[in-house]
N, C-alpha and C positions, 0 to 999 in steps of 0.2 A: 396432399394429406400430411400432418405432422405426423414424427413417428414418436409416440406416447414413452418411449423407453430414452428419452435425447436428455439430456438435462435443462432444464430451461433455464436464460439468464432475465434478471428480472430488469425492467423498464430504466434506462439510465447506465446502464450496465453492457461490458463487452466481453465475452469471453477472454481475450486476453489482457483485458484491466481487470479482471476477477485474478486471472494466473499472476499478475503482476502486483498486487495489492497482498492476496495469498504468501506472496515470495517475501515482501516487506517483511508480515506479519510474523513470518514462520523465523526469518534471521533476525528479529529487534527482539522479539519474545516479549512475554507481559511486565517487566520488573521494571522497563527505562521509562516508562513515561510517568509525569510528563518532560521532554526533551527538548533541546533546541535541534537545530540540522546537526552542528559539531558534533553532540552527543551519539549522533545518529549514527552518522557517518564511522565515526570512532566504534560504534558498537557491532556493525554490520562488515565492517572490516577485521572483526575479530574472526570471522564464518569463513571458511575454504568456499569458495566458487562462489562469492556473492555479487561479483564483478557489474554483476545489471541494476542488482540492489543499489550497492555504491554510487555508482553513475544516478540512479535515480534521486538518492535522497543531494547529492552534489548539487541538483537543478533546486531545491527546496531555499526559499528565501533566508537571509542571515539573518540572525537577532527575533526570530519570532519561535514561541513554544510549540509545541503538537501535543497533546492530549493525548493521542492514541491514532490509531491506522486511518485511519477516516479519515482525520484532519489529513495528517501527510497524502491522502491519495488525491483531496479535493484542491490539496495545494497543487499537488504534480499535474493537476488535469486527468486524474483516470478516473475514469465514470465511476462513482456511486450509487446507490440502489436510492431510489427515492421512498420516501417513509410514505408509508401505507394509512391512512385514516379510517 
């Protein structure tokens, strides 16, 4: 039996690519995009203890933009929520 109090992650999604995408989110904040990786990287190294962030956005292809979190998490491989119809 599921326990009704768990949080549920939705279809496409891992609980810790939800913690890891959340992490991006929370050190890049709303003002840089849209961005390249450089920007990224530069921005996220501004933050005390982003050391995972860094490393993640470092794996992010050169020369291409990101829009916003999404983009970067689909680029990184961390699962997505898939849109609901």
């Amino acid at each position: 039996m599921t326990d009704p109090h768990q949080p549920a992650t939705a279809p496409g999604t891992s609980e810790g690519g939800i913690e890891r995408r959340a992490a991006i989110a929370e050190t890049l904040g709303k003002e840089i995009w849209p961005a390249d990786r450089d920007q990224l990287i530069a921005k996220a190294q501004e933050t005390p203890d982003a050391d995972r962030v860094v490393a993640d956005l470092r794996r992010l292809p050169e020369g291409q933009q990101f829009g916003n979190v999404q983009e970067v998490a689909e680029a990184l491989g961390i699962g997505t929520e898939q849109q609901r119809f």
